[in-house]
C-alpha positions as CSV (number, residue, x, y, z in Angstrom):
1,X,178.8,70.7,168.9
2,X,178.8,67.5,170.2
3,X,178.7,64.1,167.8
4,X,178.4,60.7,169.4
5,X,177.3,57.0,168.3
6,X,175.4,54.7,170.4
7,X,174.7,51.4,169.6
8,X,178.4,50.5,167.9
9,X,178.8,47.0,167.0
10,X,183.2,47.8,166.3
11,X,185.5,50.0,167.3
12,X,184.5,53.4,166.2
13,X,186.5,56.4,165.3
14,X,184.9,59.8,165.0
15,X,186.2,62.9,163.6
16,X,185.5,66.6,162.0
17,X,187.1,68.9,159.8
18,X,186.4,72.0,158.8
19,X,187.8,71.2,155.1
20,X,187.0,68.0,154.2
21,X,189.9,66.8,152.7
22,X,192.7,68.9,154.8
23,X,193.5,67.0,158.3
24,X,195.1,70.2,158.9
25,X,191.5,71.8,159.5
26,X,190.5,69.5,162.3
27,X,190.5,71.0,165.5
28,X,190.9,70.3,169.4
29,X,188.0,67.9,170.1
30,X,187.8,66.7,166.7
31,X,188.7,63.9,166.7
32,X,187.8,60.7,169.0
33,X,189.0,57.0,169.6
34,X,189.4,55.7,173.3
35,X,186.6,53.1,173.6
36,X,188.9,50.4,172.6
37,X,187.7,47.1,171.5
38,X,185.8,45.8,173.9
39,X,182.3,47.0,175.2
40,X,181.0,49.8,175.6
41,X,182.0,51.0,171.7
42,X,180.3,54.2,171.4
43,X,182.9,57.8,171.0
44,X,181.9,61.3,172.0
45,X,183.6,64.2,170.7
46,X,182.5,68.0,171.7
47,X,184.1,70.9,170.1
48,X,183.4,74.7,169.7
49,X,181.5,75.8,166.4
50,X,181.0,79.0,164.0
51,X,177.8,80.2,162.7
52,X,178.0,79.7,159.4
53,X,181.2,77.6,158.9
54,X,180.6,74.0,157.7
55,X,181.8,70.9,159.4
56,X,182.7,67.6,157.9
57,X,182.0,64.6,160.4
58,X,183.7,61.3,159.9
59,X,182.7,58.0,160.9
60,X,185.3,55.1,160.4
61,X,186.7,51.8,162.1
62,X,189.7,51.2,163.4
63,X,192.1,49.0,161.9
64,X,189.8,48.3,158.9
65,X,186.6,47.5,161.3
66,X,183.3,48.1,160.6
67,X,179.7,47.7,161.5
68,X,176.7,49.8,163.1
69,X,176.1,52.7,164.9
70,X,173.7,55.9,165.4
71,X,175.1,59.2,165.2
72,X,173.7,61.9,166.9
73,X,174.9,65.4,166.7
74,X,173.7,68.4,169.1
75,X,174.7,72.1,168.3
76,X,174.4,73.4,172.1
């Protein structure tokens, strides 16, 4: 799967778990902050799925920031 933004107006920080609540459930790939502040803002994170096992995707600002985004997901 891969989950992206476009169009972030603040530092964006994506992640995924597998139980929502658990950290422990998130994955290589799940998990992605290296825009930084400054333009371009948008994250990308790819990571393998299972049929039939739910994902939890999480969009949130760094430090407290916050804004506007698209998020796009594609299960390749």
């Amino acid at each position: 799967m891969t989950v992206s933004t476009t169009g972030a107006t603040y530092n964006v920080i994506l992640s995924a778990r597998r139980t929502c609540m658990d950290a422990t459930t998130q994955g290589t790939g799940m998990c992605a902050n290296n825009a930084g502040s400054t333009a371009p803002l948008d994250e990308t994170m790819s990571f393998a799925v299972t049929s039939g096992t739910t994902y939890y995707v999480g969009v949130s600002g760094a430090v407290g920031a916050d804004g506007n985004y698209t998020l796009n997901l594609r299960i390749q």
